[in-house]
C-alpha positions as CSV (number, residue, x, y, z in Angstrom):
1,X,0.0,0.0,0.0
2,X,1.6,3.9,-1.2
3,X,2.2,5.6,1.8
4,X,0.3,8.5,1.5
5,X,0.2,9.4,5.6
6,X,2.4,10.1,8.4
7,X,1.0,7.2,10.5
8,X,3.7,8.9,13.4
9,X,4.4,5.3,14.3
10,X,7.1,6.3,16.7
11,X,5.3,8.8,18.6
12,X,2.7,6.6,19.0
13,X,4.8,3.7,20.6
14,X,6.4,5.8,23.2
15,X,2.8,7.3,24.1
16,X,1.9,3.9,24.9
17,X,4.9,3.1,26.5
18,X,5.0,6.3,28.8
19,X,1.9,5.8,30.1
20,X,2.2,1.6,30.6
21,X,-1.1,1.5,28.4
22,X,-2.5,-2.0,27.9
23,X,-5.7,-1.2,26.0
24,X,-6.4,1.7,23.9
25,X,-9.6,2.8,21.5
26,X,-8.9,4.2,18.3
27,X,-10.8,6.2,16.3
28,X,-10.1,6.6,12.6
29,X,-11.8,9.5,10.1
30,X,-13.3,7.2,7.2
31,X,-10.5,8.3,4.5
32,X,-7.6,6.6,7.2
33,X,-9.4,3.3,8.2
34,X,-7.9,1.0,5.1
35,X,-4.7,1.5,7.5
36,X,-6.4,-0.2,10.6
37,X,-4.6,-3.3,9.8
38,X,-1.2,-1.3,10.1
39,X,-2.1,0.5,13.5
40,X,-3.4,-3.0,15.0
41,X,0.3,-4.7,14.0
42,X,1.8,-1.8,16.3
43,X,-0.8,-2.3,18.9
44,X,0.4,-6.4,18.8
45,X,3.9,-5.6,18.6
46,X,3.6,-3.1,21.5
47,X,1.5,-6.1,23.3
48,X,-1.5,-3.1,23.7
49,X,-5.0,-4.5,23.2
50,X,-7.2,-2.6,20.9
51,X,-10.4,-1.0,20.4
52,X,-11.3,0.2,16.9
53,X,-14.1,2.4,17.5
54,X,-16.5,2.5,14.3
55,X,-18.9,5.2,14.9
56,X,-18.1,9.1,13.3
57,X,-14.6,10.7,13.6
58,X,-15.7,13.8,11.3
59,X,-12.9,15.9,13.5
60,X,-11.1,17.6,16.8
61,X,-14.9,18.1,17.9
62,X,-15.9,14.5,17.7
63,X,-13.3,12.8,20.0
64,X,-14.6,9.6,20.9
65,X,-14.2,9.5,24.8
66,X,-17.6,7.7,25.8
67,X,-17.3,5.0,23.7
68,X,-12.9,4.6,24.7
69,X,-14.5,4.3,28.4
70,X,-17.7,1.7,27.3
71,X,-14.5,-0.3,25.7
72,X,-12.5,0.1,28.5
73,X,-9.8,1.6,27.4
74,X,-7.2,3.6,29.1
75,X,-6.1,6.0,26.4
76,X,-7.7,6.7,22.8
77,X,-5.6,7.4,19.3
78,X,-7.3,9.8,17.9
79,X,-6.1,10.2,13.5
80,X,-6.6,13.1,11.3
81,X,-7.5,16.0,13.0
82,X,-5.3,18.8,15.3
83,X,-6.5,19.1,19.2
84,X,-8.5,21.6,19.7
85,X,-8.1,21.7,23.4
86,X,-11.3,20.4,24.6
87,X,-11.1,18.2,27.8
88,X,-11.1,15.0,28.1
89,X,-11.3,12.2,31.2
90,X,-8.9,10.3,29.9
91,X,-4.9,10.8,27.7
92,X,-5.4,11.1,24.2
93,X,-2.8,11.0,21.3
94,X,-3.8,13.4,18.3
95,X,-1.9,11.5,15.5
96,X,-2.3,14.0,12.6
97,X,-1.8,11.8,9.7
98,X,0.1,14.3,7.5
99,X,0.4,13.7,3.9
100,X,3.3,13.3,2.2
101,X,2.4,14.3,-1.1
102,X,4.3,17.6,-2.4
103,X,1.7,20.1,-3.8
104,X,4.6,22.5,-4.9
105,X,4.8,21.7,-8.9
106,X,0.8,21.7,-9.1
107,X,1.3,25.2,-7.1
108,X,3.5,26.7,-9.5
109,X,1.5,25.7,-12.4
110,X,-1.2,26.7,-10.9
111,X,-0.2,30.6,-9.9
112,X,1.4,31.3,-13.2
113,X,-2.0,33.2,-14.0
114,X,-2.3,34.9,-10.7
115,X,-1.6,38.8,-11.2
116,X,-2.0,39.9,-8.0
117,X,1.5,40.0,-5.6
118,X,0.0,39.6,-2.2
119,X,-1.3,36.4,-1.7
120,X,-2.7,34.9,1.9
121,X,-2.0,30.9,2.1
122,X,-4.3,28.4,3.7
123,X,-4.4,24.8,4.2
124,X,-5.7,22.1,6.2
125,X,-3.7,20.3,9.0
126,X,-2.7,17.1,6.2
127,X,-0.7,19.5,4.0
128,X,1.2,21.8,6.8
129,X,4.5,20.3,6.8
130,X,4.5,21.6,3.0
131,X,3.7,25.2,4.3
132,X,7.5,26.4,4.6
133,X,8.1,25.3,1.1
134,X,5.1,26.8,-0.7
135,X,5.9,30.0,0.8
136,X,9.4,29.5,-0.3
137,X,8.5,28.8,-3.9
138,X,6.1,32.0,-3.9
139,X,8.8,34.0,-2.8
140,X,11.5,32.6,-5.8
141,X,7.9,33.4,-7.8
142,X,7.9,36.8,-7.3
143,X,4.9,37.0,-4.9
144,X,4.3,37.9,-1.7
145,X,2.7,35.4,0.6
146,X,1.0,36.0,4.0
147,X,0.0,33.3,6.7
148,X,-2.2,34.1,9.1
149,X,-2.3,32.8,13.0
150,X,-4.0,29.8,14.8
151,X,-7.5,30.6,15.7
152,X,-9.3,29.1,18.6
153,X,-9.8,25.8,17.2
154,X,-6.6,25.3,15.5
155,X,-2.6,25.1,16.4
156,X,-1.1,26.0,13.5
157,X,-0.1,29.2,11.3
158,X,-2.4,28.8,7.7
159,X,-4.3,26.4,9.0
160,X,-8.3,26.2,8.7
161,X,-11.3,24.4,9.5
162,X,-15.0,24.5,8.2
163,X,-15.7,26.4,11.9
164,X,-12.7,28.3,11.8
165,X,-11.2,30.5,9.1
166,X,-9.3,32.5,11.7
167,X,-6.0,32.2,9.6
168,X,-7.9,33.7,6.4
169,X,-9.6,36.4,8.6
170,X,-6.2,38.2,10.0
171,X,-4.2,38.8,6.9
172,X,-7.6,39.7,4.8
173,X,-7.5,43.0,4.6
174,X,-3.5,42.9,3.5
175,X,-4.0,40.3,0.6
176,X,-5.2,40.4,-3.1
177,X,-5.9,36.7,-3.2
178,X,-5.9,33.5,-1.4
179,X,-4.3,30.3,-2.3
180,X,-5.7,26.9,-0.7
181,X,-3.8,23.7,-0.9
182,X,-5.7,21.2,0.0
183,X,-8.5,18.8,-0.8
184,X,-12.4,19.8,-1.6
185,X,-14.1,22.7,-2.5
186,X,-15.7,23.8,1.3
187,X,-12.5,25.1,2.8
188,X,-11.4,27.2,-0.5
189,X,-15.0,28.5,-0.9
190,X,-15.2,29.4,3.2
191,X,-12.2,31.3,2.6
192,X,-13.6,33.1,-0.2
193,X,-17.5,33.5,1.6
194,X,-15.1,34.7,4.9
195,X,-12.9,37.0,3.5
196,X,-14.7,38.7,-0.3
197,X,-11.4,37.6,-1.6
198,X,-11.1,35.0,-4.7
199,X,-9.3,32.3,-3.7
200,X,-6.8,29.8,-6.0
201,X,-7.9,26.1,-4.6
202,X,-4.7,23.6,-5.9
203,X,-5.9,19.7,-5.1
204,X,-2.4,18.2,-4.3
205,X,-3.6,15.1,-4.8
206,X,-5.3,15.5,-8.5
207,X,-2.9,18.3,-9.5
208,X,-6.1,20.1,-10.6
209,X,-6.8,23.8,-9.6
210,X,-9.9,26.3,-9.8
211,X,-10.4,29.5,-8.7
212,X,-13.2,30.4,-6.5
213,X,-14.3,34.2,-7.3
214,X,-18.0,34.1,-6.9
215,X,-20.2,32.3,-4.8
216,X,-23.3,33.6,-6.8
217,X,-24.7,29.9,-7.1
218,X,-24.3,29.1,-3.6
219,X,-25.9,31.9,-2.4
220,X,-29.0,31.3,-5.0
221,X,-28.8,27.9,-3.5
222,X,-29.0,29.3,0.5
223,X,-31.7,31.9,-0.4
224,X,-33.8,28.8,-1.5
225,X,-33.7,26.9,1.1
226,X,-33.8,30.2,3.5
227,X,-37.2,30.7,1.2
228,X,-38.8,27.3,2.2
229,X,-37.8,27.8,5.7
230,X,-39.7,31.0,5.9
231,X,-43.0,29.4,4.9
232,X,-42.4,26.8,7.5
233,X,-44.4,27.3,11.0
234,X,-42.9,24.0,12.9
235,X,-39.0,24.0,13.3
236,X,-36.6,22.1,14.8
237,X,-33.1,23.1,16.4
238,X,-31.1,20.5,16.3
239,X,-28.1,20.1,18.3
240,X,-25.7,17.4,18.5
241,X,-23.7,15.6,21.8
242,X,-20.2,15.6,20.0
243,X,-17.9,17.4,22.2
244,X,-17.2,20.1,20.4
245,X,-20.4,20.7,18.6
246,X,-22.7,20.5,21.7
247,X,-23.9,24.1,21.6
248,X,-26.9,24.2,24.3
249,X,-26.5,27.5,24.7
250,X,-26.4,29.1,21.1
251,X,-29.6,26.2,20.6
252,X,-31.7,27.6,23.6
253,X,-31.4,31.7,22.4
254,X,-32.3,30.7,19.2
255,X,-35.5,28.5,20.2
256,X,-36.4,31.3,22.0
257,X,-36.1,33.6,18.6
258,X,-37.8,31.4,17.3
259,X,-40.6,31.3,19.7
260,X,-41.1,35.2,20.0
261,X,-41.5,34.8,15.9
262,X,-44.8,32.6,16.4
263,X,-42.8,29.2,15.3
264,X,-43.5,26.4,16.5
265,X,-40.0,24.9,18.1
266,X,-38.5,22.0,19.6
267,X,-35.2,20.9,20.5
268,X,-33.7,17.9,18.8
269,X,-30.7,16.7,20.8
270,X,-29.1,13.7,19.0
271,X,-25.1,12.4,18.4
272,X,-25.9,11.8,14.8
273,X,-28.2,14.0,12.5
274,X,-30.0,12.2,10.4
275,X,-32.8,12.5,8.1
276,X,-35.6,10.3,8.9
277,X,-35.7,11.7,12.3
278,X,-36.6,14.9,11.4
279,X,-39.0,13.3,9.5
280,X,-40.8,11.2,12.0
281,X,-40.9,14.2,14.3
282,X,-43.0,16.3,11.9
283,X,-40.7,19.0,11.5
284,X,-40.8,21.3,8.3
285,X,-37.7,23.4,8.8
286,X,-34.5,22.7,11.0
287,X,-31.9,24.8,12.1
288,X,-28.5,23.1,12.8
289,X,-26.3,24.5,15.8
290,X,-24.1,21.8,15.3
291,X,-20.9,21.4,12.4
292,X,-21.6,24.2,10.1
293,X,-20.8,21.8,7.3
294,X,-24.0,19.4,7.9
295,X,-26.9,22.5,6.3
296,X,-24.3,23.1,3.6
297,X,-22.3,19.8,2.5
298,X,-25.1,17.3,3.2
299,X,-28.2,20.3,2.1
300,X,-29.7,17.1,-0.3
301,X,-29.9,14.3,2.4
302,X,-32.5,16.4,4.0
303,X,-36.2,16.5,2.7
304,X,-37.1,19.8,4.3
305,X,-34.8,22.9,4.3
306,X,-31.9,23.4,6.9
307,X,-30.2,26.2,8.2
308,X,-27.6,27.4,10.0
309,X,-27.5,29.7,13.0
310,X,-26.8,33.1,10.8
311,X,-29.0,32.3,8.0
312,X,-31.6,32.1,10.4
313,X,-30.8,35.3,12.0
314,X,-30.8,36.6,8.1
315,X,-34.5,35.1,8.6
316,X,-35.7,37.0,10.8
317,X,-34.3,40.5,10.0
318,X,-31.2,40.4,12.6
319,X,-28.6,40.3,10.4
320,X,-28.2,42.4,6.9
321,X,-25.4,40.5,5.4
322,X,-25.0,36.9,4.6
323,X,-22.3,35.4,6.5
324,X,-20.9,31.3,7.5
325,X,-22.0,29.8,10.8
326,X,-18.3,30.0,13.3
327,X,-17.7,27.9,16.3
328,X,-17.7,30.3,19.5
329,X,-16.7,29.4,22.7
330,X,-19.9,31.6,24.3
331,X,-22.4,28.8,22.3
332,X,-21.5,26.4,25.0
């Protein structure tokens, strides 16, 4: 099998070792769990029993510590995703799982149409390790990159998630442009929804590039389903028990929105969101105070029209401008 990931095989054995672990849980993101077999060999060799957990890993926010306890476990592995610093009753190894796969010669195909000098640079938490040298190579281009800080929810310098564009937000106002490096369209076209900027997406792993300078057809797209939600009179605020997307707090100010509005609400409080729930509870429209991805990345597995937290606040007349749903640390 191509070694595509960092599997950080060493850090993970002294972990163990440190802490005199003899059974661990691990949880693995769906895109890293054809490399169970090689984590388990470790695990034997380091005579560590283990747990492979096979419920979600969709990030940082969804750490697995219930079900590492229910297993009995004495430490969880956690692959793909950064800490985000949320607590936890039990150790737990963030293995990163950085990819090895050079995005440099896509990049500088890829910017030899870019006029603009001032460039911000993002990427996900995979391509980091690459970050030094695509700022190098813009430099020898003739451009002039910016990186942005860690926000709350990430560690690193250019990094971003789909709750936190942080990185993209600081250096906004001093840049031209963006350019992603990275994989899918969300992160690229959060950047460019953020920030008003176009951003220059590169896929490392395709070698393809697109720029994102509009986001006329997602907005069409929102305003639609923002339409149906408006004719709705039952709604449902959903929120989920993953650690780090268990907003109570945002989810009870805007029931009671909601409420002084004449809707119909109730509170949906589940670990997974799915469909035929919402369905079998009668609801017409929902709004989702948990990821901000599930309204806009999974918008067709729902029947009746989601929102997120702004768009409802668009809704109802509180907000003038469109703008993405953000993780705070005051919706908990």
């Amino acid at each position: 099998m191509k070694e595509e990931y960092d599997l950080e095989e060493e850090r993970v054995r002294k972990f163990l070792r440190s802490r005199g672990i003899r059974r661990v849980a691990v949880q693995l993101p769906e895109g890293l769990r054809k490399y169970a077999w090689r984590i388990g060999g470790l695990l034997e060799e380091e005579g560590v029993e283990g747990s492979f957990l096979g419920g979600s890993c969709y990030g940082a926010c969804d750490l697995a510590e219930r079900e590492a306890l229910r297993a009995g476990a004495e430490a969880l592995l956690h692959y793909g995703h950064s800490d985000m610093g949320l607590p936890s009753s039990l150790p737990v190894l963030f293995v990163e799982a950085r990819m090895k796969v050079d995005p440099v010669e896509h990049i500088v195909e890829a910017m030899r149409g870019e006029k603009g000098k001032r460039v911000g640079v993002v990427t996900t938490v995979q391509h980091v390790d690459f970050l030094s040298k695509v700022l190098e190579t813009l430099v020898s281009l003739g451009f002039h990159p910016l990186v942005g800080g860690p926000g709350k929810r990430t560690r690193y310098e250019g990094q971003i998630l789909g709750c936190d564009f942080t990185s993209a937000l600081s250096v906004a106002r001093e840049v031209e442009s963006f350019l992603y490096f990275g994989t899918g369209r969300f992160h690229p076209l959060g950047v460019h929804l953020a920030t008003g900027k176009p951003v220059l997406a590169v896929d490392p792993l395709s070698g393809k590039w697109e720029r994102m300078d509009s986001a006329v057809d997602f907005l069409r797209r929102r305003k639609g389903v923002m339409a149906r939600a408006a004719a709705s009179s039952f709604f449902g605020v959903v929120v989920s028990t993953k650690p780090g997307q268990a907003r109570f707090r945002l989810a009870e100010t805007l029931c009671g929105k909601l409420k002084g509005a004449g809707k119909e609400v109730v509170e949906v409080v589940a670990d997974e969101i799915k469909p035929e729930v919402l369905r079998d509870l009668g609801i017409e429209a929902a709004v989702c105070v948990a990821c901000p991805r599930i309204p806009l990345d999974d918008a067709l597995r729902f029947e009746l029209p989601m929102l997120t937290p702004p768009e409802l606040l668009l809704l109802l007349g509180e907000e003038v401008e469109y703008r993405l749903d953000s993780v705070e640390a005051s919706d908990f």
